[in-house]
C-alpha positions as CSV (number, residue, x, y, z in Angstrom):
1,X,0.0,5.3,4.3
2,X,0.8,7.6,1.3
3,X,3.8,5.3,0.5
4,X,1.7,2.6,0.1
5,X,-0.9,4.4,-2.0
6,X,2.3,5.6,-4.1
7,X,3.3,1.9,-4.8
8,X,0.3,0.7,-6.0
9,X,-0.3,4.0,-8.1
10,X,2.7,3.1,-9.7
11,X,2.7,-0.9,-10.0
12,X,-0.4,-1.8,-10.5
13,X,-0.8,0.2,-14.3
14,X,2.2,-1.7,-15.4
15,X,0.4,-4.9,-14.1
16,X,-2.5,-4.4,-15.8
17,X,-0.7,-4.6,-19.1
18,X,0.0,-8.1,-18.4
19,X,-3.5,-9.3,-17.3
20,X,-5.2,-10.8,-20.2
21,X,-8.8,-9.3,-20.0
22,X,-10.5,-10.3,-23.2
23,X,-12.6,-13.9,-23.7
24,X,-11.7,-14.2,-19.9
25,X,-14.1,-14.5,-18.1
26,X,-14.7,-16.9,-15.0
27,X,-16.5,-20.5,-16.2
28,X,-19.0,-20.9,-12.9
29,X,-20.1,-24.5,-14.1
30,X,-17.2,-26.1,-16.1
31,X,-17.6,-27.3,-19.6
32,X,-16.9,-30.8,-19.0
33,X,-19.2,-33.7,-18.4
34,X,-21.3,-34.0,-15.2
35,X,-21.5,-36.8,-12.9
36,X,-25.1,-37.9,-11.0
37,X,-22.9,-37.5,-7.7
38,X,-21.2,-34.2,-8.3
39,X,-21.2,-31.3,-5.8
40,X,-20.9,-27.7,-5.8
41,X,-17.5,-26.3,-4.9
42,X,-16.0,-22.7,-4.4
43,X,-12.3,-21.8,-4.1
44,X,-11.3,-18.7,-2.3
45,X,-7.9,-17.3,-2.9
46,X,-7.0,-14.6,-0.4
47,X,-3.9,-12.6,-0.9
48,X,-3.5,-12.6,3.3
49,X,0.2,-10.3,3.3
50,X,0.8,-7.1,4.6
51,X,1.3,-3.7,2.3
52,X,4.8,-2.5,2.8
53,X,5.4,1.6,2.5
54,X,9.5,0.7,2.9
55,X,11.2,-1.8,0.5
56,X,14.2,-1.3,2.5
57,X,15.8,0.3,6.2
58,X,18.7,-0.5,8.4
59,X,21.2,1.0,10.9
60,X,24.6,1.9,10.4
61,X,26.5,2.0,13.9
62,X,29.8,0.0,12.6
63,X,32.9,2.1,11.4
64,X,34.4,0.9,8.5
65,X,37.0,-1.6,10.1
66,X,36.1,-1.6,13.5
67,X,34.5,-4.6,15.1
68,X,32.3,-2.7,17.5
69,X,29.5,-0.1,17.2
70,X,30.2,3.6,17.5
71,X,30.3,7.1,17.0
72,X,33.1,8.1,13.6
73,X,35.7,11.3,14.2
74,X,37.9,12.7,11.6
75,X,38.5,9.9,9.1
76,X,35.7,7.4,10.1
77,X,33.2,6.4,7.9
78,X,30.3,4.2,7.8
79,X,29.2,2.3,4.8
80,X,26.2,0.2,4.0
81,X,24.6,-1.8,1.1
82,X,21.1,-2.1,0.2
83,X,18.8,-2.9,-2.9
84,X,16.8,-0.6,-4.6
85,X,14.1,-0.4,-7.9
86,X,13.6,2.4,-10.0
87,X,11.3,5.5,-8.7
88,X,13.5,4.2,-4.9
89,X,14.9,7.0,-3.4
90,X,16.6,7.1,0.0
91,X,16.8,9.3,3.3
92,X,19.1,8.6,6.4
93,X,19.8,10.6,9.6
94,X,22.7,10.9,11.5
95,X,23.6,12.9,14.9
96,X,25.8,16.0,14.3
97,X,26.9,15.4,18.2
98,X,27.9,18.3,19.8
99,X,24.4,19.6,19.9
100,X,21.2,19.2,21.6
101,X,19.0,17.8,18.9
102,X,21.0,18.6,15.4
103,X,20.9,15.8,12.7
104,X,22.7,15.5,9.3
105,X,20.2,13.8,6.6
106,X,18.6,14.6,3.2
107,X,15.3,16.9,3.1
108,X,12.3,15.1,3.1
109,X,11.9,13.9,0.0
110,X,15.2,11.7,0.2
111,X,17.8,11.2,-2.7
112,X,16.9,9.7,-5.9
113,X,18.5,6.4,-6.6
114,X,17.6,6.6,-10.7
115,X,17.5,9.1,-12.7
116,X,14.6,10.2,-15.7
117,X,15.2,7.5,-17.8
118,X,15.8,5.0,-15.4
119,X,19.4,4.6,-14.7
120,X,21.6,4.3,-11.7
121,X,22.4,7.9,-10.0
122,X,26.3,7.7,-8.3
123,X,28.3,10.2,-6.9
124,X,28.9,12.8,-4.3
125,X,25.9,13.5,-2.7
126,X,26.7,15.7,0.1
127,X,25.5,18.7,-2.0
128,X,22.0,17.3,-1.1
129,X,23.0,16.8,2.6
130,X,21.4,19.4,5.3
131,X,21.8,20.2,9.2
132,X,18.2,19.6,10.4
133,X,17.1,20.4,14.3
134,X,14.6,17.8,15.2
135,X,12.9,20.7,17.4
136,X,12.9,18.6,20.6
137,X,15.4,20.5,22.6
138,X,16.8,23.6,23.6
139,X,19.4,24.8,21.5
140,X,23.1,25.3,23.4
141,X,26.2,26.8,22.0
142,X,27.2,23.8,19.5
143,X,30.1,22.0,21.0
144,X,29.9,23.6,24.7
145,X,26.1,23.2,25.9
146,X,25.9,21.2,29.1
147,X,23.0,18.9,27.7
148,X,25.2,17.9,25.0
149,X,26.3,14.0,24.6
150,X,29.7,14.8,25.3
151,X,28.7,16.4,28.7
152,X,25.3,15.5,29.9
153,X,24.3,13.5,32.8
154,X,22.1,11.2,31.0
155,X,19.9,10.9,27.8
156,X,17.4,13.5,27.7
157,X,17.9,15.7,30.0
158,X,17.4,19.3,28.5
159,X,14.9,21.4,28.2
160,X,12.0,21.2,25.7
161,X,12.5,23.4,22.3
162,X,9.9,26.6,22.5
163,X,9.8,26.0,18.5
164,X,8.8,22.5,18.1
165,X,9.3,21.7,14.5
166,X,11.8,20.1,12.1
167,X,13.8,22.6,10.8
168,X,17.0,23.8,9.2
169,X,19.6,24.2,11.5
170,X,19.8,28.1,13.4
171,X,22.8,29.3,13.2
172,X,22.4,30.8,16.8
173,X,25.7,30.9,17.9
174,X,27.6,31.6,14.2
175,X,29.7,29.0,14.7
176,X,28.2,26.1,12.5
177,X,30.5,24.8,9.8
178,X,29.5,24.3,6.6
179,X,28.2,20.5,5.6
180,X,31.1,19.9,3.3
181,X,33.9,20.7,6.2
182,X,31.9,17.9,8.3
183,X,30.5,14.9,6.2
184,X,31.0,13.8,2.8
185,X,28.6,11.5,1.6
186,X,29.1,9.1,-1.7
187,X,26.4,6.9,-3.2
188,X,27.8,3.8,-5.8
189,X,26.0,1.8,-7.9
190,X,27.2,-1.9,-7.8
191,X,24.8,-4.4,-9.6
192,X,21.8,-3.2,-11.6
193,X,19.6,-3.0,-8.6
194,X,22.3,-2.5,-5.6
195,X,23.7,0.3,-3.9
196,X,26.6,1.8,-1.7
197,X,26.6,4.7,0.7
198,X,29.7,6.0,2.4
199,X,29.6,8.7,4.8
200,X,32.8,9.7,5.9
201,X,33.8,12.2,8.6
202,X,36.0,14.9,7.3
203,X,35.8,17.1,10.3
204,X,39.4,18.0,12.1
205,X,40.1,19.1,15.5
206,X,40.1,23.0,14.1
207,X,36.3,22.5,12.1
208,X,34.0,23.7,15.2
209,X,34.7,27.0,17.3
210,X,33.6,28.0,20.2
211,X,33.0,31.0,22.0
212,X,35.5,29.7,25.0
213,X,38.1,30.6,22.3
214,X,39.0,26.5,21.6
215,X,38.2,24.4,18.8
216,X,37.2,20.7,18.2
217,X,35.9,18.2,15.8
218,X,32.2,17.1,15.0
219,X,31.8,13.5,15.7
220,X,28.9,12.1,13.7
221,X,26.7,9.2,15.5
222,X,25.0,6.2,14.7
223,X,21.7,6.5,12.2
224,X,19.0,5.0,9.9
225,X,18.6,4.7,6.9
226,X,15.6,3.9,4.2
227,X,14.3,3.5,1.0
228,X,11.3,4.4,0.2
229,X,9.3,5.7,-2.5
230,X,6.9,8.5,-0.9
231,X,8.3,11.8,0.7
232,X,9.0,11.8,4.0
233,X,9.4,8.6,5.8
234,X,11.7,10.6,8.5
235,X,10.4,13.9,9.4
236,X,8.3,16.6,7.9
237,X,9.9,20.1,7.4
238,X,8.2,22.7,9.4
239,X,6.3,19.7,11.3
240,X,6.9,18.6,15.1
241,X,9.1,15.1,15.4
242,X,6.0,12.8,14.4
243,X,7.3,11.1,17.4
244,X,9.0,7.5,16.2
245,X,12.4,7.5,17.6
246,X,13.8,10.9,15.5
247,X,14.1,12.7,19.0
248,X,16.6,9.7,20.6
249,X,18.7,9.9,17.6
250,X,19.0,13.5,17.1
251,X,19.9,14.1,21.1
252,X,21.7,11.0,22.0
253,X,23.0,9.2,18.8
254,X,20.7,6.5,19.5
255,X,18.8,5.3,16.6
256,X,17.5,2.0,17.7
257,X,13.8,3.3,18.9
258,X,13.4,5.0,14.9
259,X,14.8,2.3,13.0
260,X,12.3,-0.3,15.0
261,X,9.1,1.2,13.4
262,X,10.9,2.0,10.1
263,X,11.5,-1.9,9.8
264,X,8.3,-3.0,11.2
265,X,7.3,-1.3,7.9
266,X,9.5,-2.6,5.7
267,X,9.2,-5.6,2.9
268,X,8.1,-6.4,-0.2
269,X,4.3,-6.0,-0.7
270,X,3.1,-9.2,-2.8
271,X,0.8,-9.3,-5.2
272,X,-0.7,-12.3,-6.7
273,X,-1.7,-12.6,-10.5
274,X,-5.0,-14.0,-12.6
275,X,-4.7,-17.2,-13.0
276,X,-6.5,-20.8,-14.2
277,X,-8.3,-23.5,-12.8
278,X,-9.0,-27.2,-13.9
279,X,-10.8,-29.8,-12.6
280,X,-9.4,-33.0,-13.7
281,X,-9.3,-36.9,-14.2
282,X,-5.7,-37.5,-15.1
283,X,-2.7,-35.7,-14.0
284,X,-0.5,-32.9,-14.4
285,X,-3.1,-30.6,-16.8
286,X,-0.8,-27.5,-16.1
287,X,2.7,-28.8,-16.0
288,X,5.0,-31.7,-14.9
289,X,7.3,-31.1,-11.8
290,X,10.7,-31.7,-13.3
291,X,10.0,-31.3,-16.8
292,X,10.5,-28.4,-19.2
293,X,7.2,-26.1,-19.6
294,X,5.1,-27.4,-22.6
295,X,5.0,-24.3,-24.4
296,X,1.1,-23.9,-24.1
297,X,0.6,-20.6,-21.6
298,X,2.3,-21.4,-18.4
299,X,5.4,-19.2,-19.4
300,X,2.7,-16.3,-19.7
301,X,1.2,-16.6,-16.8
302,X,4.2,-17.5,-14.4
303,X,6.4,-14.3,-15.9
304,X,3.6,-11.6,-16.9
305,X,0.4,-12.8,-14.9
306,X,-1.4,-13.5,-18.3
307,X,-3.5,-16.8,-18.3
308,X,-5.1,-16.0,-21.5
309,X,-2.9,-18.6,-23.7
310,X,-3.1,-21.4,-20.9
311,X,-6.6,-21.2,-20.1
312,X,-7.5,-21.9,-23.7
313,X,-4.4,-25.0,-24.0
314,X,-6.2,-26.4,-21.1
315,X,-9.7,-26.2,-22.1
316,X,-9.5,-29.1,-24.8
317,X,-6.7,-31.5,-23.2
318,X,-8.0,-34.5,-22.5
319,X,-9.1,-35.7,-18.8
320,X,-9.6,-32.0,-18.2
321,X,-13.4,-31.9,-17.2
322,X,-13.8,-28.1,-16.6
323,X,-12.1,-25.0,-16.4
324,X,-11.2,-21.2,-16.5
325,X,-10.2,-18.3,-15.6
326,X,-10.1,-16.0,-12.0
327,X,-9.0,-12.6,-12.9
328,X,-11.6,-10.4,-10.6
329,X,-10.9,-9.2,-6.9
330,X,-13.6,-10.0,-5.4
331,X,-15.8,-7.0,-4.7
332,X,-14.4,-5.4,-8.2
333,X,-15.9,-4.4,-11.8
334,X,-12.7,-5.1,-13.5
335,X,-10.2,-7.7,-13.9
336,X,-7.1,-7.6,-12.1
337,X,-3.6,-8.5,-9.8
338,X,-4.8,-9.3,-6.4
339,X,-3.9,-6.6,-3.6
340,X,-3.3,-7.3,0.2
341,X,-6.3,-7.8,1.8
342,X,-8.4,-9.2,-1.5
343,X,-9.6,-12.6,-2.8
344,X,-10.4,-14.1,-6.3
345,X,-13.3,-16.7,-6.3
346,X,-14.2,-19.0,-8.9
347,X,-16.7,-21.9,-8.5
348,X,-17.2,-25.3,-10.2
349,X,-19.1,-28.8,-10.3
350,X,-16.9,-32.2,-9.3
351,X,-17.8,-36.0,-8.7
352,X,-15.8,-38.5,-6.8
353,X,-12.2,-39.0,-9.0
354,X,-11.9,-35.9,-9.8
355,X,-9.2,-33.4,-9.1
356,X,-8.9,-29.9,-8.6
357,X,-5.2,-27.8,-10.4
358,X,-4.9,-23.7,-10.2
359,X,-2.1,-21.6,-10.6
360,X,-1.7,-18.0,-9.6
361,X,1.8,-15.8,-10.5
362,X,4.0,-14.6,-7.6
363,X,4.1,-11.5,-9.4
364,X,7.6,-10.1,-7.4
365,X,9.1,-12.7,-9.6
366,X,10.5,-13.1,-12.5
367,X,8.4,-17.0,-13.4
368,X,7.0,-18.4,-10.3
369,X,3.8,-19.3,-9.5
370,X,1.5,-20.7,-7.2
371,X,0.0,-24.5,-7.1
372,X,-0.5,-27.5,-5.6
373,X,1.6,-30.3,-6.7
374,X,0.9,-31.4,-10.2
375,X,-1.1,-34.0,-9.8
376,X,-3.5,-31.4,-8.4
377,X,-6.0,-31.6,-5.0
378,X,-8.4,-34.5,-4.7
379,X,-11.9,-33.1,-4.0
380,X,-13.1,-36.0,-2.3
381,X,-12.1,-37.7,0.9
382,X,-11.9,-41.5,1.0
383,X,-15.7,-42.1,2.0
384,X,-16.8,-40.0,-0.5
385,X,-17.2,-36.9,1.3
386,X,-16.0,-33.5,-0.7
387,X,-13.3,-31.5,1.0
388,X,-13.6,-28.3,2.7
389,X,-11.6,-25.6,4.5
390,X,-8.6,-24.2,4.8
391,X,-5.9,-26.0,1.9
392,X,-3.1,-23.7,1.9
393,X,-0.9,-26.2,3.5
394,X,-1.5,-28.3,0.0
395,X,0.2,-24.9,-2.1
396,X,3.6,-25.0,-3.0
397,X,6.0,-22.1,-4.7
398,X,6.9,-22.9,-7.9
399,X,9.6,-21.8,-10.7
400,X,8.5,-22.4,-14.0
401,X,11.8,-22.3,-15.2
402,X,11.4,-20.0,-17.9
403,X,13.3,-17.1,-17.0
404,X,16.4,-16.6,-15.0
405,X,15.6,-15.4,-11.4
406,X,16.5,-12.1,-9.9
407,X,15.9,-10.8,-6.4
408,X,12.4,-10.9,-5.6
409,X,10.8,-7.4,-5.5
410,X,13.7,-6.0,-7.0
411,X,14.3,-7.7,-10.4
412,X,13.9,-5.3,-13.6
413,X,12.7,-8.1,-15.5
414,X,9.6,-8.7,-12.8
415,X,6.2,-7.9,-14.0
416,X,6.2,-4.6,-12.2
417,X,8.9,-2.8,-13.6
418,X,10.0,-4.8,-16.9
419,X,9.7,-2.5,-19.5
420,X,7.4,-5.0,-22.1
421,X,6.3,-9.0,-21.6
422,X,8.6,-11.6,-22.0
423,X,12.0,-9.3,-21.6
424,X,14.1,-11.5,-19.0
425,X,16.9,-14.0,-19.8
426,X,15.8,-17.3,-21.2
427,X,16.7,-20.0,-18.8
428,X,15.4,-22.9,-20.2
429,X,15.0,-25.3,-17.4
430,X,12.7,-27.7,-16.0
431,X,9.5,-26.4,-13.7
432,X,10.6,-27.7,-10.3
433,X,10.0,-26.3,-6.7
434,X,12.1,-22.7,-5.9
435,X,15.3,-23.0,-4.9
436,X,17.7,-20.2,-6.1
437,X,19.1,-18.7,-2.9
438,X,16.8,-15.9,-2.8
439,X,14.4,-15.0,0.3
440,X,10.6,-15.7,0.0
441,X,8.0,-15.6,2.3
442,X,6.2,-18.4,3.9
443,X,3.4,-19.5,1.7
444,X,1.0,-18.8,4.4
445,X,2.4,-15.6,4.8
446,X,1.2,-14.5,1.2
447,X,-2.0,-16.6,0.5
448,X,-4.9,-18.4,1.9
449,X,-6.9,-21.1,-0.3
450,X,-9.9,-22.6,1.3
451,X,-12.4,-24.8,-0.4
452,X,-16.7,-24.8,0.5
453,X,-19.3,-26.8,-0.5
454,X,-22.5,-25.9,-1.4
């Protein structure tokens, strides 16, 4: 998906700023002392979510103050909400009615949310606005053809479109108004990261004519809408309906079968940081659930993916017996954030009493990260047996307490689009299990940690 390939084009340079990369490099055998009885482990941490190409899509079928779903007339409007990060822009669609296949929307590309140096874009947007044919039907006279909504025996019942491409409205019948005498279209900014659309019809009963001699208004139906960074998430000028639902909602005002796939791709894409790893005879080596952060790395690595001052803190506390560093993708020549689809591995010696800590950024964040519980994983089963498999279910979500928390994915103070380390709002709390209203994913939905022996 060229969306996708857009996003981590993007990201993932301004990640790499945060990585630390020098005197970094994975310890394979720990540095700590070695028991008769020790065994070989390896930790695998897969990054198991799904790349998004849309951080955002919806429907709007709900006039403004009415309680059910439906088309607008002269004076209707519909309105809807929706986050957005810089570089977002957004495209919608909505049925111009008294057509065949005619759809009001932005080109392509979609509107830009943010401007050149990064700030919110409001204002009337219906200068960027355009009639589009989806190319899926035969044109009629606008407002009298028989395989129109307002007088067709059923959904899709005219004939194909000889020129089967998205286009500008034709003007076949010179009787198209202009965009501005049907729809007005407003875009507000209302929180650093949140937007408003309103599209209002300001059709009248006198704005379409036909060749019958009469006149009538242009209802608008309901649409989609999406934000996105890459062009064209809708259609593709001078391209056939790729075939996703645009046809239903430019001939019938139906936009559930379109705003299915848009949402089946749509989320936040995660991506996990490098982190550190201890083996251990005492606990907490990384932090103390409850307690403020000790000042030695974990604030770098929950807010900025850097491990660098933490991994050295750790290296000489006592009761840690061995640790380091995972900051290569498996598979990779250079360090770095960990991608859908991609593991770090890191490997270590352990004896019976010993414990196993890591901690990995949630890098959509603005401090949390990734860990068991601080008193870390035993590797060793009561009879003496090491542990392997599948531990995910031992990983908890965790906010360092560092910085103040914004919406995940979203936040301009999250590693991917702050503009330098370090540059949220202090929070000065205690590390302690997330809970700050926000929406995260499962933990199995984002990562996979599974322990072998060799």
């Amino acid at each position: 998906m060229s969306a996708i390939k857009l996003f981590f084009k993007s990201v993932i340079p301004g990640l790499l700023g945060f990585v630390f990369i020098a005197g970094c490099s994975n310890d394979d055998n720990g540095s700590g002392p070695m028991e008769v009885a020790s065994r070989d482990f390896t930790v695998t941490v897969a990054n198991i979510s799904e790349a998004r190409a849309f951080s955002g899509s919806g429907i709007f079928n709900t006039p403004v103050g009415a309680s059910q779903p439906g088309p607008i007339g002269p004076g209707g409007a519909y309105e809807f909400s929706f986050s957005a990060a810089p570089g977002s822009k957004l495209s919608f669609a909505t049925m111009f009615v008294p057509s065949n296949d005619f759809f009001y929307g932005t080109d392509e590309n979609g509107i830009e949310l943010f401007d050149g140096s990064g700030h919110q874009i409001s204002g009337d947007m219906t200068p960027m606005i355009m009639l589009w044919d989806a190319g899926t039907e035969m044109n009629q006279e606008p407002g009298l053809g028989m395989d129109q909504p307002q007088r067709q025996s059923g959904p899709n019942t005219g004939a194909a479109d000889p020129i089967d491409q998205v286009r500008v409205a034709p003007d076949d019948f010179n009787n198209l108004p202009v965009v501005n005498e049907v729809i007005q279209v407003t875009l507000t900014a209302t929180a650093p990261t949140e937007f408003k659309l309103r599209i209002e019809n300001v059709s009248s009963s006198t704005t379409l004519h036909t060749s019958d001699g009469n006149s009538q208004a242009v209802p608008l139906a309901p649409g989609v809408w999406v934000v996105h960074q890459d062009a064209a998430p809708i259609f593709m000028e001078n391209q056939m309906d790729p075939g996703d639902g645009l046809e239903a909602l430019a001939e019938d005002g139906d936009p559930g079968s379109l705003f299915s796939v848009l949402h089946a791709e749509t989320g936040v894409t995660n991506l996990l940081a490098p982190g550190v790893w201890a083996v251990h005879s005492t606990a907490d080596p990384l932090f103390s659930a409850n307690q403020p952060d000790r000042g030695e790395g974990l604030e770098a690595l929950a807010e900025d993916g850097n491990p660098g001052m933490l991994s050295t803190q750790i290296a000489v506390r006592a009761g840690v017996l061995g640790s380091g560093v995972f900051n290569m993708p498996d598979g990779s020549s250079q360090p770095g954030p960990l991608l859908p689809g991609h593991a770090y591995s890191f490997s270590f010696s352990a004896a019976a009493g010993e414990y196993l800590s890591f901690a990995t950024m949630f890098v959509q964040s603005n401090d949390l990260f990734y860990a068991p519980g601080g008193g870390g994983i035993d590797l060793f089963e009561a009879d003496g047996q090491p542990i392997s498999g599948d531990v995910t279910s031992l990983m908890m979500l965790w906010d360092a307490g560092t910085e103040v928390n914004e919406k995940p994915g979203f936040g301009l103070h999250q590693a991917p689009r702050q503009s330098a380390p370090d540059s949220g709002v202090d929070e000065n709390g205690n590390v302690h299990l997330v809970n700050d209203g926000y929406s995260y994913p499962a933990n199995s939905e984002v990562l996979q940690v599974t322990i072998s022996v060799q």
